[in-house]
C-alpha positions in Angstrom: 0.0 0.0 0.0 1.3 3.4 -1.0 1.1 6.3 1.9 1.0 10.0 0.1 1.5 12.6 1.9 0.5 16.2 0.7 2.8 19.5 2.0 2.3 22.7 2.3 3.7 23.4 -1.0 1.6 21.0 -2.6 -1.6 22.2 -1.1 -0.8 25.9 -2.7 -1.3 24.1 -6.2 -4.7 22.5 -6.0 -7.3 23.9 -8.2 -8.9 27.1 -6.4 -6.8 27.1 -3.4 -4.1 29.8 -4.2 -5.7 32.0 -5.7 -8.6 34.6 -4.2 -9.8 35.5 -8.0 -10.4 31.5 -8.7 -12.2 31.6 -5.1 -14.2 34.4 -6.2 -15.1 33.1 -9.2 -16.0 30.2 -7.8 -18.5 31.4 -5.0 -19.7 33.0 -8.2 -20.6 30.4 -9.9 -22.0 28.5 -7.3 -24.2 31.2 -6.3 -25.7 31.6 -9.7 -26.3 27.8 -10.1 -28.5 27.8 -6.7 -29.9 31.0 -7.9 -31.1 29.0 -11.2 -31.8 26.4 -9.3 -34.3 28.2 -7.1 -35.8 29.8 -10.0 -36.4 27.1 -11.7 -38.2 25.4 -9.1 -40.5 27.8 -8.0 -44.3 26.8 -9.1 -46.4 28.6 -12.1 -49.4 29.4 -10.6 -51.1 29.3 -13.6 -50.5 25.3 -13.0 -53.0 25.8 -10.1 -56.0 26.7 -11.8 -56.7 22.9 -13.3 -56.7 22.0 -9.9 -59.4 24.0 -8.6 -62.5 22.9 -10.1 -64.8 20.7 -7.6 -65.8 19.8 -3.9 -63.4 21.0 -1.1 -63.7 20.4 2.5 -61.5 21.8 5.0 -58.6 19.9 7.2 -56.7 22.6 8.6 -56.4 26.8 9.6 -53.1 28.3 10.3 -53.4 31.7 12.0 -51.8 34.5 11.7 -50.6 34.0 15.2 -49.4 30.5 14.5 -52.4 28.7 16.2 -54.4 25.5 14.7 -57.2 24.3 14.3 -58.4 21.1 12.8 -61.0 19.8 11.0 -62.2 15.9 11.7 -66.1 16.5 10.8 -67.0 18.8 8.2 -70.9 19.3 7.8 -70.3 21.9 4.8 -68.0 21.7 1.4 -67.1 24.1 -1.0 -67.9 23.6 -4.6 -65.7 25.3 -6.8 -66.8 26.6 -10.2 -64.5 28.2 -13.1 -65.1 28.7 -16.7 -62.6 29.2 -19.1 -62.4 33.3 -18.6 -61.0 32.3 -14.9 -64.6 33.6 -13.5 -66.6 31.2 -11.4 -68.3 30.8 -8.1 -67.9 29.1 -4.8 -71.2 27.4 -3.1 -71.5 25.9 0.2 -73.2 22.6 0.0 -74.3 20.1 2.5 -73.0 16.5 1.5 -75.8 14.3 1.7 -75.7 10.4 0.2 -74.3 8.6 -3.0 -73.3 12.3 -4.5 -76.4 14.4 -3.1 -75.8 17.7 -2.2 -78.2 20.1 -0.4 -77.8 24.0 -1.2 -77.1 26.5 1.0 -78.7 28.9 -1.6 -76.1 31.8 -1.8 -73.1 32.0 -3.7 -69.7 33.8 -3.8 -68.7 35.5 -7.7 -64.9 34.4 -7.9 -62.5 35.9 -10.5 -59.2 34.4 -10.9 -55.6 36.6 -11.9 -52.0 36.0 -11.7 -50.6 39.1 -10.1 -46.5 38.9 -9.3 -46.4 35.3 -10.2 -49.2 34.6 -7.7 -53.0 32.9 -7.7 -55.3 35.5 -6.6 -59.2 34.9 -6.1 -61.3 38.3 -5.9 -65.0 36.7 -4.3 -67.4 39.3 -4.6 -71.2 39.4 -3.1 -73.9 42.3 -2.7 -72.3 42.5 0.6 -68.6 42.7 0.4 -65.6 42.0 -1.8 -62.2 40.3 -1.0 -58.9 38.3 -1.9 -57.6 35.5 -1.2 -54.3 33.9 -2.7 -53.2 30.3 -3.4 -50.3 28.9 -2.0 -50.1 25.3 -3.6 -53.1 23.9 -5.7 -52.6 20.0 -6.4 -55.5 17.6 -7.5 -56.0 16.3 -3.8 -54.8 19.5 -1.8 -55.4 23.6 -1.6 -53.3 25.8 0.5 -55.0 28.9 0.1 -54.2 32.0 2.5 -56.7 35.5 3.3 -56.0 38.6 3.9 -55.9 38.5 7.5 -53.0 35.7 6.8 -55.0 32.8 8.2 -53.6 29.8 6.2 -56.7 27.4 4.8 -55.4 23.8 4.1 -58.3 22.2 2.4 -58.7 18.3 1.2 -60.4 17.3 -2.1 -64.1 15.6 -0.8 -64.7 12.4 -1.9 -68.6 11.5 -1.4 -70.2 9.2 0.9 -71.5 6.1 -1.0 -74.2 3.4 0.3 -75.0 0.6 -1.9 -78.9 0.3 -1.3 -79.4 -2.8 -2.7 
């Protein structure tokens, strides 16, 4: 077996090491590798939208102060409506049987934009207008977050179904 040992005069010549322009061009290059990196992995919220469409029930709010609160039982859903001009609705609904739903009778106008690379929903009613911005839209999971900074965490609803036969 062959021992090799390194001095000091040795270490001077390895790559990057003696020099504090090669260093510096070095940090440089790692720095704009993570910087692509980063870019390239942050989400297009226009990827979100598909996502929306149908029956949400809520699992989790984050408040602004950090605080939780779960979700086991949910009585009411949301149904989520878009079009293809990003305008829609959302509708409370009460889940009944083998995909029943009972109405609440109102319903929220939505209109969907991409502002500074974000999701934002404007809901509108006779009574009072608001935003609200997604986080992360998959097919079973919607993070979406208010203006008052509560963080909804919502779960795609899958129907209760009773073979009556």
């Amino acid at each position: 077996m062959k021992t090799t040992y390194i001095n000091n005069n040795s270490i001077a010549r390895l790559p990057f090491s003696g020099s504090r322009g090669h260093l510096s061009k070095l940090k440089s290059v790692i720095f704009a590798l993570l910087l692509f990196s980063m870019v390239s992995c942050s989400k297009n919220p226009e990827t979100y939208i598909k996502h929306l469409d149908g029956y949400w029930e809520i699992e989790e709010v984050t408040m602004a102060d950090g605080s939780k609160k779960e979700y086991k039982i949910n009585e009411i859903v949301d149904y989520i409506g878009i079009n293809d001009s990003l305008k829609g609705f959302r509708k409370k609904l009460k889940p009944g049987l083998n995909d029943t739903y009972f109405s609440t009778g109102d319903a929220e106008a939505l209109e969907l934009k991409i502002e500074d690379n974000q999701l934002n929903i404007y809901y509108s009613t006779p009574y009072a207008n608001w935003k609200e911005t997604v986080l992360e839209a998959t097919e079973n999971q919607l993070r979406i977050i208010n203006e008052s900074d509560n963080i909804y965490l919502y779960k795609r609803y899958t129907s209760i179904k009773i073979d009556l036969e």
